[in-house]
N, C-alpha and C positions, 0 to 999 in steps of 0.2 A: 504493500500500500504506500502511495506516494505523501510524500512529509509534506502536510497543510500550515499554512504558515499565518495563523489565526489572525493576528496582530497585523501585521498588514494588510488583510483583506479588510480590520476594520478602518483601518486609517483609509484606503483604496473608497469607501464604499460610504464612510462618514458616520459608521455603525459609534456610539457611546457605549461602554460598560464591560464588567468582567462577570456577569453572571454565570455560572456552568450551565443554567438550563441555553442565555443565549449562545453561550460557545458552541454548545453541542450542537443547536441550528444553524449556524453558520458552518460548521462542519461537514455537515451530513449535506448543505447545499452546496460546498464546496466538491465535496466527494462525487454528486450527482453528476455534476456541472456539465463535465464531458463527456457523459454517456447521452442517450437520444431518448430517456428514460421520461414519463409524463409527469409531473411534481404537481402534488396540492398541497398547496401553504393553508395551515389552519392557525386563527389565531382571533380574538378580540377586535374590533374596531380599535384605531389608532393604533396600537400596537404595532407597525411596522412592517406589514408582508410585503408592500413592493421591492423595499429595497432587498429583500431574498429572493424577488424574480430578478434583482437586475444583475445580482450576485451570479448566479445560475447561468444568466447568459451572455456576458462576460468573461466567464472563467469557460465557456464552452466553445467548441471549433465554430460556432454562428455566430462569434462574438463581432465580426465582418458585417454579417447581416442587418436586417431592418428588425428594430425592436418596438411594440406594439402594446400598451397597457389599455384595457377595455372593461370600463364599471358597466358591467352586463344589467345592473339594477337601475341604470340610469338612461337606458336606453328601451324607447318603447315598445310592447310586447309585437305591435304591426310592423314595426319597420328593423327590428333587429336581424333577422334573417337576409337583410336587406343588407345592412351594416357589413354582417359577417363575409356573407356571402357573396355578395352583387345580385345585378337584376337586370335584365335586357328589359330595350324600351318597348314602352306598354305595355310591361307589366303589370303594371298598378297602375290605377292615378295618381296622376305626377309624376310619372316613369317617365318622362319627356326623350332622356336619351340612356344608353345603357349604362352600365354605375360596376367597377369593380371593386368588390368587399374585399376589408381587412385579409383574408388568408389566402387571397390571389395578390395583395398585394405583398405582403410578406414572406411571398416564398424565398424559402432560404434563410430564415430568420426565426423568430421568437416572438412568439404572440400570451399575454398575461392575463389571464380572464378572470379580475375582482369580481366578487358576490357572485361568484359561478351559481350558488345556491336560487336568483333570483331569475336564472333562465327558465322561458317557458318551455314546457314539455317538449314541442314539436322543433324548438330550436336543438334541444337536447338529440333527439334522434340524427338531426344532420350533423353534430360533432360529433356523435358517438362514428358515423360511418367516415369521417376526416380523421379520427383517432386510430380507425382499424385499418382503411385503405388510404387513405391521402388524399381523399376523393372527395368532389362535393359537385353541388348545382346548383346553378345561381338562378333566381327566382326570376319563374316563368320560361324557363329554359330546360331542353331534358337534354341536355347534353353533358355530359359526364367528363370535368376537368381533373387534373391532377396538382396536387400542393405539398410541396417539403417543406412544414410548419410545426416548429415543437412548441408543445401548449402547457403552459404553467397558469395554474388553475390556483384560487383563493376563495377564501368561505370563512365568517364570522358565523356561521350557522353550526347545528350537527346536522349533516348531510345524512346519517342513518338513520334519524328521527326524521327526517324529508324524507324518504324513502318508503318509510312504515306511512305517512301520511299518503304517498304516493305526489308529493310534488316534487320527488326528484329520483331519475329513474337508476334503480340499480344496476343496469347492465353498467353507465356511466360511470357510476360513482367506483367501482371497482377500476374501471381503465385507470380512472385521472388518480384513483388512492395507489400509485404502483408504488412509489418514496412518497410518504407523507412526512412531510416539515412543522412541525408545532413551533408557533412565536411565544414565547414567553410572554405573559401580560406583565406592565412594567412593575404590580404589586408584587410581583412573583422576584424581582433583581433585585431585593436589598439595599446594598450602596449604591447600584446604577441608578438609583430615585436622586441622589446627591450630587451625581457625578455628573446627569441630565440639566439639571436646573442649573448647577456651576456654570455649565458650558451654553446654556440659551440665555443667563443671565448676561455671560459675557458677550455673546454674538450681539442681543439688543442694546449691551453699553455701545460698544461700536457703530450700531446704527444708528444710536439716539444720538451721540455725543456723548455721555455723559457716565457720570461713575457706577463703575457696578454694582447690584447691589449683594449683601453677604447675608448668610444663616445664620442667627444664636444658635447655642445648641438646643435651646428646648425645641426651638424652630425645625432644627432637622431631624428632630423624633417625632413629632407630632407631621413632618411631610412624608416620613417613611411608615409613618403608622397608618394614613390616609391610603382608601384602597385604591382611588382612582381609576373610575371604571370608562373614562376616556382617553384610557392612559397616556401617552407619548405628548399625541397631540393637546390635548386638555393641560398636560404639565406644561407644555412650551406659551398656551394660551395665558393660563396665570400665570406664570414668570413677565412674560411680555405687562400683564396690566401692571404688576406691583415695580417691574421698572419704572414704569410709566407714570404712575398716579401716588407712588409715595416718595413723599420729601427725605426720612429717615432711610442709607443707606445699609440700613444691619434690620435685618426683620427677626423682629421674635416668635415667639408661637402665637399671642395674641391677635397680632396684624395679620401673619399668615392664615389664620382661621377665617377673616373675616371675608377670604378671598376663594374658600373652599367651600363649595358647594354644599349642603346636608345629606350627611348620606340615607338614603331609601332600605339599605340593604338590599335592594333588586332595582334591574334598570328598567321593571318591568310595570306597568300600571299595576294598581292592587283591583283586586276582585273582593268586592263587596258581599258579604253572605247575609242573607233574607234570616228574620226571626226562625222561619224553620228553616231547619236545614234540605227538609227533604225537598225542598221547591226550589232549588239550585240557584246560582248567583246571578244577580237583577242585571239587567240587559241593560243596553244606552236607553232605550225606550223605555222602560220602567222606573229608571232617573232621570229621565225627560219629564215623563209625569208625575212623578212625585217634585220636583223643582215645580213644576206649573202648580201644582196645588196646595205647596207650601205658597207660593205669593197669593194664592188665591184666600189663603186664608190671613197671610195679613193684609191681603184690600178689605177683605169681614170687618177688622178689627179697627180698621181706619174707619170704615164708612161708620162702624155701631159708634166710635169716639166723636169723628164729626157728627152724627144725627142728636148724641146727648148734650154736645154742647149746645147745638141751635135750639133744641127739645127747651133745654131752662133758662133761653135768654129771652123773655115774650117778645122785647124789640127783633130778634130774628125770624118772627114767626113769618111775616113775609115772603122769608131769603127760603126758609125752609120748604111753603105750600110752592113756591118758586119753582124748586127743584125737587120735587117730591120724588119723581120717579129715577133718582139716584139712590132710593132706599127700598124699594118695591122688591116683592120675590128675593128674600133674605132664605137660602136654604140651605141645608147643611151640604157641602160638595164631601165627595168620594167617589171612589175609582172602585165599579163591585168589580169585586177579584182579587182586590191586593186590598193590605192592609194599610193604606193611605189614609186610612179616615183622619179627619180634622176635627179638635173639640169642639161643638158650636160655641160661639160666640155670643150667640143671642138666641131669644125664641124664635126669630126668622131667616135665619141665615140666608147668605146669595150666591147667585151663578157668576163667577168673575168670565166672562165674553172670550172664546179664544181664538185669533183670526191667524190662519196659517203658520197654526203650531209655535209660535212666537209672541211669548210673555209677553215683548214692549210692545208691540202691536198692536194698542189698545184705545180708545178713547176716552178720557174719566165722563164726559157728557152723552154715551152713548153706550148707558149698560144696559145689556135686555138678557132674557134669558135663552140660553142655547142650547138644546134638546141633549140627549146623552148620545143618539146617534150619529149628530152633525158634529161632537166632539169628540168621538172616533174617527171619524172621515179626516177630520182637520189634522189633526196628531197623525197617521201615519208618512212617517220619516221615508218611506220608499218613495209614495205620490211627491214629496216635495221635494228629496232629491233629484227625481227625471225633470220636475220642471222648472228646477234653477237649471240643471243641463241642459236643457231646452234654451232656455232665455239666454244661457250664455252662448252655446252655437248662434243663437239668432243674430246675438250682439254684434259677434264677430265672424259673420258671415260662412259658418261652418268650418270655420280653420282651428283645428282641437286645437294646437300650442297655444293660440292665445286664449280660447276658452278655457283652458287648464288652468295656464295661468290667473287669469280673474278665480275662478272658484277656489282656487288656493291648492290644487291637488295635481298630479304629476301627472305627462301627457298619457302617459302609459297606465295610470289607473284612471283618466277618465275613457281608457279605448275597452277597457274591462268594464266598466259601464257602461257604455254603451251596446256591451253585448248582453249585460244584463237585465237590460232595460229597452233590448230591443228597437234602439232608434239606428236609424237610416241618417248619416248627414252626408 
């Protein structure tokens, strides 16, 4: 076995730290490098996996070639096949003229496929036949090309648990797992937590101008204690503020806290559990309606406060026969099915108005009462998501990116909606 010579692959590559978990991946991607072997890097968010595809192909006889990093999750579910592969024209609309993808154009080279986990199925089947023969078809084409492309694959996912779900196919996941590479998460390095922040502390002195700043010690127990669950990147981003925004250049653990995020224990939403257990945990839609009929019950509580006041002021009687029917039909709201009920307020409680599922969407001069069925209608979140998608195609003349964009969601989950919602744009 040929002598690796760790230390300057890191200084080569700009790798930080002397952890044994990172040595040994650096190692094991050093060892790979020159064979034609298929690598999936696994590891955290931030955590660092590009720079072991760049390691890889580098230290390998392609290192001549064209090298290619592709956030497979950031690319839409319609036109990735497209990306990858090409497409002669008129194949699609907007196929205007024919398009060579990524693995024609890298032949001979190294191609890096981030979030491999976030491919959809059917793109999955044409790497898996690129992986076996070399071969591929560019969309709308049945012509069978050939490509000398080695693919180094990454995944923050477990790609075995994708698998059991069936969103990620196993014949694949065995090609691309031939050398798996695990990144160390940076809570997992010890000193390289110290050795990190040293080194982006001093890079942003340099950029700033200005002096660098240093760790007390309580400060570097309490940074190495910290789990950092966006690791690499997340460190560099708070170093960067506290150079920036503290006059004092020695941080203690105090300062430093104020600048670390609270930890969750999971990076994951919590799931809320219903008084019984056996009726499983409440859906978006079931704290959509309990949020609506908590305000519902403090408009009760306003309207019975303003009606008492006007009630004992005889000068308001007026103001009150005025607006009477701001007090009419006072009845107790609840949701039959769930346990949402509200104390009454009063002997007449009211129906607070709900117009298109949306609390502030209300008029205080126009409250009437709104049947239980037309308040089912209104609440369901499927009917009023297709027609904001709707309205936003309209807006913008059926061109998804900028309808994405306005709705706030990515072009590639509103093309998944629109297949589940069956609209034509």
């Amino acid at each position: 076995m040929r002598n690796i010579d760790i230390q300057s692959i890191k200084q080569r590559f700009g790798i930080i730290g002397n952890s044994p978990l990172l040595n040994y991946a650096i190692q094991v991607a050093a060892q790979v490098a020159p064979t034609e072997m298929t690598v999936l890097i696994t590891g955290e968010s931030g955590s660092g996996k590009e720079s072991f595809s760049k390691i890889i192909h580098h230290l390998s006889p392609r290192k001549h070639g064209q090298f290619i990093a592709i956030n497979c999750g950031a690319i839409p579910e319609g036109t990735i096949d497209s990306e990858l592969f090409g497409h002669e024209k008129g194949s699609f609309t907007g196929a205007q003229e024919a398009r060579k993808g990524y693995f024609e154009v890298t032949n001979g080279g190294t191609i890096f496929l981030d979030e491999i986990g976030e491919m959809p199925l059917g793109t999955q089947a044409r790497l898996l036949r690129v992986l076996e023969n070399g071969e591929f078809i560019k969309v709308g084409s049945s012509k069978v090309q050939k490509t000398d492309v080695r693919v180094v694959a990454a995944t923050n996912v477990n790609l075995l648990k994708a698998v059991e779900k069936g969103t990620f196919r196993e014949d694949l996941y065995y090609r691309l797992n031939t050398v798996p590479i695990s990144v160390p998460a940076l809570r997992e390095r010890g000193d390289d937590i110290h050795l990190l922040f040293r080194k982006f502390a001093s890079d942003f002195s340099e950029k700033y101008k200005m002096q660098s700043i240093q760790l007390a010690p309580d400060a570097v127990r309490e940074l190495q204690a910290y789990r950092w669950p966006g690791n690499i990147r997340q460190l560099k981003n708070i170093v960067e503020q506290i150079s920036v925004l503290e006059y004092d250049r020695e941080i203690n653990a105090e300062t430093l806290r104020r600048y670390l995020p609270k930890e969750t224990g999971t990076s994951l939403p919590a799931v809320l559990a219903k008084e019984n257990p056996t009726d499983g945990p409440i859906s978006e839609r079931d704290l959509l309606y309990k949020v609506l009929f908590d305000m519902r019950r403090d408009m009760s509580e306003l309207k019975k406060l303003v009606f008492n006041m006007l009630a004992h002021q005889p000068k308001d009687e007026d103001l009150l026969r005025e607006h009477s029917h701001l007090f009419e039909n006072m009845e107790q709201q609840q949701y039959n099915g769930r346990s949402y009920q509200q104390e009454p307020v009063q002997n007449e409680p009211f129906y607070l108005p709900i117009k298109h599922s949306q609390p502030q969407d209300y008029e205080d001069d126009k409250v009437e009462d709104i049947p239980h069925e037309t308040e089912e209608e209104s609440l369901s979140l499927e009917d009023k998501e297709r027609e904001m998608i709707l309205k936003a195609l309209k807006k913008h003349n059926n061109k998804r990116k900028y309808a994405a964009q306005d709705l706030g969601i990515s072009e590639r989950t509103l093309y998944r909606k629109l297949k589940q919602y069956d609209i034509e744009d």
